[in-house]
C-alpha beads as a LAMMPS data file, in Angstrom:
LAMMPS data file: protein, C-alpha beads

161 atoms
160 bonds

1 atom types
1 bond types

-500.0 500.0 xlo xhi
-500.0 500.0 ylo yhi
-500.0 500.0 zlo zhi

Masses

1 110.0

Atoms # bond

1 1 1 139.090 -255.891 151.372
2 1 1 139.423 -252.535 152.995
3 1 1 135.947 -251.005 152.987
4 1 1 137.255 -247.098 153.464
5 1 1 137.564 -245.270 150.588
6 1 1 141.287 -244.220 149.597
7 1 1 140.809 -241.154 147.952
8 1 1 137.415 -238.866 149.270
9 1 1 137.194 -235.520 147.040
10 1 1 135.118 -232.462 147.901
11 1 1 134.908 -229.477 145.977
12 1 1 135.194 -225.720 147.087
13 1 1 137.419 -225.929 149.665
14 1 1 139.419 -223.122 151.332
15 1 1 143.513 -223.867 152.358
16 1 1 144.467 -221.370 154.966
17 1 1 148.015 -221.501 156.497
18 1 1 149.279 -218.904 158.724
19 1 1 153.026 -217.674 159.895
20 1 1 154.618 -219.998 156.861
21 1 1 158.147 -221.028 156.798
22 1 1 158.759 -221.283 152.549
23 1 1 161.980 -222.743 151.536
24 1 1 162.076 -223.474 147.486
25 1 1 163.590 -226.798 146.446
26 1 1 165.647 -226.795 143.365
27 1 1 165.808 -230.010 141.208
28 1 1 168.904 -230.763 142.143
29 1 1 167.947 -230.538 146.008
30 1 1 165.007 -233.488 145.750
31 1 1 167.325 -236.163 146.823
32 1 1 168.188 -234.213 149.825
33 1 1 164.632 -233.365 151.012
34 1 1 164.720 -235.407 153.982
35 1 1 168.019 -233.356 154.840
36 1 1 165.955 -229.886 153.934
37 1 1 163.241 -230.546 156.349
38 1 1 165.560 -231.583 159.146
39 1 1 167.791 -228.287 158.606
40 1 1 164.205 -226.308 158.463
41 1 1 162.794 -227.502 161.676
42 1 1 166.689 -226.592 163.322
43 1 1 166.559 -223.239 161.860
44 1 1 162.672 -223.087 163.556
45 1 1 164.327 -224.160 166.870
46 1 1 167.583 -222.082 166.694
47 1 1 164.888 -219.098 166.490
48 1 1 162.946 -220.375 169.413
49 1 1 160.443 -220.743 167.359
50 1 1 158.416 -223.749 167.209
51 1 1 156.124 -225.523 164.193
52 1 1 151.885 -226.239 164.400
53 1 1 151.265 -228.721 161.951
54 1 1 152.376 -231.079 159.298
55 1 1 154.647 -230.384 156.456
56 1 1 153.054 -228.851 153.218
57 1 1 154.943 -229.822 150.181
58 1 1 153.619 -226.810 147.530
59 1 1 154.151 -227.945 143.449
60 1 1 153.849 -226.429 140.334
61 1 1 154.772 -226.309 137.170
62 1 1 155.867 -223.098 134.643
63 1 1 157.455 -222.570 131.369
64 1 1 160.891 -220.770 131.659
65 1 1 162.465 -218.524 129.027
66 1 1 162.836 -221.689 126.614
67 1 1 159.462 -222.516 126.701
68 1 1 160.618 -225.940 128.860
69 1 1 158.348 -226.663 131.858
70 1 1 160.331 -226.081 135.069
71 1 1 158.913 -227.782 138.146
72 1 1 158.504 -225.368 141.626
73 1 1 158.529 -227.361 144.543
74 1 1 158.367 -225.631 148.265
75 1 1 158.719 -227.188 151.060
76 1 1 156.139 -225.332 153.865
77 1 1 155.711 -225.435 158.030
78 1 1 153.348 -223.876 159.840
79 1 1 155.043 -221.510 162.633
80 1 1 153.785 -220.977 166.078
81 1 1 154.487 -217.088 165.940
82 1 1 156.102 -215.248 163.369
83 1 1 160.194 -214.815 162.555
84 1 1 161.643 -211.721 162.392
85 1 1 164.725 -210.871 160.045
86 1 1 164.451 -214.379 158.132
87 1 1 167.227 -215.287 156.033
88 1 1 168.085 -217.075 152.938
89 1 1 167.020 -219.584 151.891
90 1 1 163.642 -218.778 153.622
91 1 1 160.656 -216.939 153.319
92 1 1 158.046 -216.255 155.607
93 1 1 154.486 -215.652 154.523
94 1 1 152.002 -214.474 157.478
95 1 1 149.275 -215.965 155.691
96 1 1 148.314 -217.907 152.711
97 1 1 145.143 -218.522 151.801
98 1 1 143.587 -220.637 148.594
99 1 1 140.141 -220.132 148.207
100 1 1 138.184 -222.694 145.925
101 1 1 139.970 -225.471 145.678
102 1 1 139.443 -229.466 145.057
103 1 1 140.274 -231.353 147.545
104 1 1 141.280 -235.006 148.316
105 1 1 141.745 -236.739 151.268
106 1 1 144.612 -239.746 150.584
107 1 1 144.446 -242.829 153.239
108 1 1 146.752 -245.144 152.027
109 1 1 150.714 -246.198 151.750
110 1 1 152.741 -242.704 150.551
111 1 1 154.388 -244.167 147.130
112 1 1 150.544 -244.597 145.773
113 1 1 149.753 -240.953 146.302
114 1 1 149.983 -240.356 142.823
115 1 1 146.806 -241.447 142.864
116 1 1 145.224 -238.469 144.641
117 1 1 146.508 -235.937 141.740
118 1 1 144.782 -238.108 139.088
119 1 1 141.933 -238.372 141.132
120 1 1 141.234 -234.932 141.235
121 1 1 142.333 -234.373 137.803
122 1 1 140.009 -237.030 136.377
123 1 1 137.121 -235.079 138.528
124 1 1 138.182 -231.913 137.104
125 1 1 138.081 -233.389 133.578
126 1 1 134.652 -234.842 134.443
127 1 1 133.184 -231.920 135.548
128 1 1 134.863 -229.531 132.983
129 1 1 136.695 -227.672 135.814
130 1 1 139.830 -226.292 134.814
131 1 1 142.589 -226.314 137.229
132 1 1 145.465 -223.588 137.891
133 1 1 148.111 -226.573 137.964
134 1 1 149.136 -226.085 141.385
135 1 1 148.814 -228.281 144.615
136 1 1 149.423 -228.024 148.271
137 1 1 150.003 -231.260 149.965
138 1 1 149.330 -231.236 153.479
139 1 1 151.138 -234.579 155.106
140 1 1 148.157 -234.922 158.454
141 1 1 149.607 -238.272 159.814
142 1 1 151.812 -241.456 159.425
143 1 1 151.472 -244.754 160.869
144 1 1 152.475 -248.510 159.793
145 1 1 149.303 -248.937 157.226
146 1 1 150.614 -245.517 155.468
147 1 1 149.888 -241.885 155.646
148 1 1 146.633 -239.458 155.661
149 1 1 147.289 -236.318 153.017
150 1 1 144.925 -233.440 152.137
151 1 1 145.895 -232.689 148.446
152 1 1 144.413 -229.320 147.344
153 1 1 144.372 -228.195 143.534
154 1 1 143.388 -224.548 143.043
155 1 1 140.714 -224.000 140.371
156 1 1 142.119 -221.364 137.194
157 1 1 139.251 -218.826 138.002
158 1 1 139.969 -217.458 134.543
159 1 1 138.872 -220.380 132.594
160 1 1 136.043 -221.666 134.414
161 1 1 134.061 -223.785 131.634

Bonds

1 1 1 2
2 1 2 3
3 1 3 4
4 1 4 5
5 1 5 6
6 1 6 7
7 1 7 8
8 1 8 9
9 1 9 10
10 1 10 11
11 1 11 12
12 1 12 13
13 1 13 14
14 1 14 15
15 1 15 16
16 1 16 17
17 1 17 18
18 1 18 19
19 1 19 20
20 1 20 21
21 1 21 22
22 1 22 23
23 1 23 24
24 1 24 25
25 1 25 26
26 1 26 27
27 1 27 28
28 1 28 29
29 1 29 30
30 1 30 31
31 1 31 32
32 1 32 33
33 1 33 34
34 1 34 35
35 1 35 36
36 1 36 37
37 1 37 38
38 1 38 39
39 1 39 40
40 1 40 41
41 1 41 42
42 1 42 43
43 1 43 44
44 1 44 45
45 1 45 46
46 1 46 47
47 1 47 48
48 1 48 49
49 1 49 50
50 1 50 51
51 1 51 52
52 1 52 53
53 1 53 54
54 1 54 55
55 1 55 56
56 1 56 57
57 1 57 58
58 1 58 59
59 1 59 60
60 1 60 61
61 1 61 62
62 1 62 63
63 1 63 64
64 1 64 65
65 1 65 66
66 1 66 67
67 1 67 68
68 1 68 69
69 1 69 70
70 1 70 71
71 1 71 72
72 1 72 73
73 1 73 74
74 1 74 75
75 1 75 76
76 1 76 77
77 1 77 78
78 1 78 79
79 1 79 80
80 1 80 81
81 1 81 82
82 1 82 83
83 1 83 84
84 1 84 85
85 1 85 86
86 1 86 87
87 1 87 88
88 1 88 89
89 1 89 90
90 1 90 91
91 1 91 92
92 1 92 93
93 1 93 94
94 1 94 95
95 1 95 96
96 1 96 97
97 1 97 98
98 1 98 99
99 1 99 100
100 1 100 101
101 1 101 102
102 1 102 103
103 1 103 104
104 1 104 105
105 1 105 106
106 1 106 107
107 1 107 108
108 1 108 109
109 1 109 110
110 1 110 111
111 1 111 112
112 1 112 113
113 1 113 114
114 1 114 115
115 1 115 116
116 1 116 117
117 1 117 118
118 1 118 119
119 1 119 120
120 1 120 121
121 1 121 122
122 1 122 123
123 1 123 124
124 1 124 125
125 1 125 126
126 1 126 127
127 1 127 128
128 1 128 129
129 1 129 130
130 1 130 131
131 1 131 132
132 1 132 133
133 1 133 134
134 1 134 135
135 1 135 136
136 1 136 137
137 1 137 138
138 1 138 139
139 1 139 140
140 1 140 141
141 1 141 142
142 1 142 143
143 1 143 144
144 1 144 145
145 1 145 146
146 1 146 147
147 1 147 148
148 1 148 149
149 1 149 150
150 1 150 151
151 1 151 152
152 1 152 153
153 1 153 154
154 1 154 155
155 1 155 156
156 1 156 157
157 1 157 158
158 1 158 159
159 1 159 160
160 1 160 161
């Protein structure tokens, strides 16, 4: 029996990236998101640019004109510098920052991070925290036993029981 916990959560805790490389992922593009992040980290290269960090996968979810919920996924890397005169289908943010979030720390094999979100939506629950229904999943390391991820869920300031 592994003695480590899987899932650690801490409250109030601040996500800051800098120089961010966004590219949006359509529904129909999931499939392909190995193929995405290989083309992103050329287009870094081709601008002699080079990345600092993991991968951030960024998720939400909205209602469009219908009233159906449409799911936003965005595929983020951390740049070493800036890049000037970006082009579709990128964005670059100089900074984003999320202040007051919940946090997990995952430590376990990828297909169970699942987990992690109902984790931290259980604590929320618990605690009568209300969430904004966003997360920013930062993919630290990978190795044969599974992966390390820092999942962090912004709290809805607005509805703060």
């Amino acid at each position: 029996m592994n003695t480590s916990e899987k899932i650690v959560i801490k409250e109030n805790k601040i996500l800051k990236l800098n120089n961010v490389l966004v590219r949006k992922v359509s529904q129909d593009e999931l499939v392909d998101i190995n193929k995405i992040t290989y083309m992103m980290d050329s287009y870094i290269k081709s601008k002699g640019n080079s990345t600092l960090g993991p991968m951030i996968n960024y998720s939400s979810v909205e209602g469009d004109a219908n009233g159906q919920a449409k799911i936003i996924i965005k595929i983020m890397l951390q740049l070493k510098n800036p890049i000037h005169n970006i082009e579709a289908p990128y964005e670059l943010e100089s900074q984003i920052r999320v202040k007051n979030c919940l946090f997990a720390r995952f430590t376990e094999k990828e297909e169970n991070i699942q987990f992690a979100y109902s984790k931290l939506e259980l604590f929320a629950f618990e605690n009568d925290i209300k969430l904004k229904g966003d997360s920013y999943t930062v993919f630290v390391n990978e190795n044969e036993e599974g992966i390390v991820a820092d999942v962090f869920m912004e709290l809805n300031h607005l509805l703060r029981s």
